[in-house]
C-alpha positions as CSV (number, residue, x, y, z in Angstrom):
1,X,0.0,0.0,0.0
2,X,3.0,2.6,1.0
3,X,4.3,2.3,-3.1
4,X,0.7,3.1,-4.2
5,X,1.1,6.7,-2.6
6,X,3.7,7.4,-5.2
7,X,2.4,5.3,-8.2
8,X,1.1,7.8,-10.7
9,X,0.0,5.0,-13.4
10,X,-2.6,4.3,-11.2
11,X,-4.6,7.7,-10.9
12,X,-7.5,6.6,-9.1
13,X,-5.6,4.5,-6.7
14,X,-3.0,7.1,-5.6
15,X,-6.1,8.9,-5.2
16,X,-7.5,6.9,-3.0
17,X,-4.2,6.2,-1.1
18,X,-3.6,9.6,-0.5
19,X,-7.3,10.3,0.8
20,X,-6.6,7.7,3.5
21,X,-3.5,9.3,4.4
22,X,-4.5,12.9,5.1
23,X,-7.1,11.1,7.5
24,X,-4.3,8.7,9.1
25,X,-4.3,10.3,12.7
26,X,-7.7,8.7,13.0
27,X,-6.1,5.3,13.2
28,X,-3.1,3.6,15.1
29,X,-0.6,2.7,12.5
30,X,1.9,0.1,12.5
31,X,3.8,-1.4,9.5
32,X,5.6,-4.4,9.2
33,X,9.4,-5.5,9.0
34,X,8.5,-7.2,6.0
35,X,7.2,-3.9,4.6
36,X,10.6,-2.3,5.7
37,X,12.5,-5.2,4.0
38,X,10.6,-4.4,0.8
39,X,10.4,-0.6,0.9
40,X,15.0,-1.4,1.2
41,X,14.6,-3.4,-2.0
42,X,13.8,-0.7,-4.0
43,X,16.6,0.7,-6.6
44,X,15.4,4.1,-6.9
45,X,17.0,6.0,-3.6
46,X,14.6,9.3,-4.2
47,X,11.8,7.0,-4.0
48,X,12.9,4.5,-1.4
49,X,13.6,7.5,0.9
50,X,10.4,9.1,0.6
51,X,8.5,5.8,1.7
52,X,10.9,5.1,4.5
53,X,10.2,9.0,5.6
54,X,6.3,8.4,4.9
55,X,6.3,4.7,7.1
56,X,8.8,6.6,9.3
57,X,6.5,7.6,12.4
58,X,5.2,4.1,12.5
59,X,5.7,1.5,15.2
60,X,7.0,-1.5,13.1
61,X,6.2,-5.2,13.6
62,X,8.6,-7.7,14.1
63,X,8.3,-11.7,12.7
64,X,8.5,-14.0,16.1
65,X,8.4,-17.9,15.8
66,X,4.7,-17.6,16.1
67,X,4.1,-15.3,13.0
68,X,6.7,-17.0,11.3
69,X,4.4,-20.7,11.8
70,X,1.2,-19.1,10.9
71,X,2.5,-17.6,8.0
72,X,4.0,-21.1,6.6
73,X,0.2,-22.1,7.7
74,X,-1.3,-19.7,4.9
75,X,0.7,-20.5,2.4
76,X,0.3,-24.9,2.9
77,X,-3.6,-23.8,3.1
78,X,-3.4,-22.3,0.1
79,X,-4.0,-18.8,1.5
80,X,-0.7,-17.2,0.0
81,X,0.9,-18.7,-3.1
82,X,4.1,-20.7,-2.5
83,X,6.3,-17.9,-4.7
84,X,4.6,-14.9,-2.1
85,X,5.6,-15.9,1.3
86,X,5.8,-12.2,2.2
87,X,2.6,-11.8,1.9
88,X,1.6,-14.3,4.1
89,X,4.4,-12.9,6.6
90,X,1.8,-9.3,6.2
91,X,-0.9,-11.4,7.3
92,X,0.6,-13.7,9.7
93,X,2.4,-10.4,11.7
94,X,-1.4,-8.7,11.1
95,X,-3.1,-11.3,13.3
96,X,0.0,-12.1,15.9
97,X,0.6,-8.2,16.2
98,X,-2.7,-7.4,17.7
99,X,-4.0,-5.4,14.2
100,X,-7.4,-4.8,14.2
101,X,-7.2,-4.1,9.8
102,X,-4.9,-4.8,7.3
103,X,-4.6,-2.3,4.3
104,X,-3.7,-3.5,1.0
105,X,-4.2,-2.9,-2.8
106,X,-3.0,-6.2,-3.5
107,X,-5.7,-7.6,-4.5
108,X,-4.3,-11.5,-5.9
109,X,-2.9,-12.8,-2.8
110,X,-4.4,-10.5,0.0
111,X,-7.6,-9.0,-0.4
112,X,-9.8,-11.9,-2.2
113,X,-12.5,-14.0,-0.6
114,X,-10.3,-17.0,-0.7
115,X,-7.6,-15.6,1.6
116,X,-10.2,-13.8,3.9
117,X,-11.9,-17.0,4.2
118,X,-8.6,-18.9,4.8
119,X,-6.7,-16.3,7.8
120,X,-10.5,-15.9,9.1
121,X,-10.8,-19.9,9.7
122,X,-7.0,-20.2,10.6
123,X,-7.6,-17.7,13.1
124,X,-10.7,-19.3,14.6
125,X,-9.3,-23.0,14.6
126,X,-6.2,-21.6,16.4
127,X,-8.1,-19.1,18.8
128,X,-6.6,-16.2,17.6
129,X,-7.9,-12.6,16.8
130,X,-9.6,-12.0,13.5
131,X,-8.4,-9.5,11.3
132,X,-10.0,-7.6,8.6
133,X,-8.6,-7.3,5.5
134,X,-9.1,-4.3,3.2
135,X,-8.3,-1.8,0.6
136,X,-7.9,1.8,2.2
137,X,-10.4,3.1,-0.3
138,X,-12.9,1.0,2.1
139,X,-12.2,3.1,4.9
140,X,-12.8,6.4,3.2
């Protein structure tokens, strides 16, 4: 969700992004050390160092054993393709971190029915805390 603040080839999306942002001190915000790992990946240092200072004032997650198991959990279910394990390390840290809501635009491994229904059930059979999963254009 942090790239899609800068993506310009998505108008509508940035947009939307942005909208959420400017209302951001309504919520609690954490990100995750797998966000931090990707936002370090990135080649272009202008842009890297404006997501790092946007994420910047955010607490940030860290992967324990326990996220670490769940998240191998979605991706055997079938939650979070094999080739994607960072996205079920989002998910796994969501639930394990005490998140109420998990923002994404990704919508082919994290915000579909499938993968709702899968962390939902996961979640339940394991007693932990459910987590919503969303788009921030939801929240606006």
């Amino acid at each position: 969700m942090i790239s899609a603040y800068f993506d310009q080839r998505n108008p509508e999306r940035l947009f939307l992004t942005r909208a959420f942002f400017h209302r951001i001190d309504a919520y609690e915000v954490l990100v995750s050390e797998v966000t931090v790992a990707e936002i370090e990946q990135v080649r272009d240092l202008i842009l890297k160092n404006e997501m790092l200072t946007l994420i910047g004032p955010f607490p940030v997650l860290r992967l324990t054993h326990i996220s670490e198991q769940l998240a191998a959990e979605y991706v055997r279910s079938g939650a979070v393709p094999k080739s994607y394990p960072e996205d079920a390390y989002h998910l796994a840290l969501a639930v394990t971190g005490d998140v109420d809501l998990i923002l994404s635009w990704n919508f082919r491994h994290i915000v579909r029915r499938k993968t709702k229904d899968i962390v939902r059930m996961i979640s339940t059979m394991r007693g932990l805390r459910q987590v919503e999963i969303a788009t921030p254009a939801e929240l606006l």
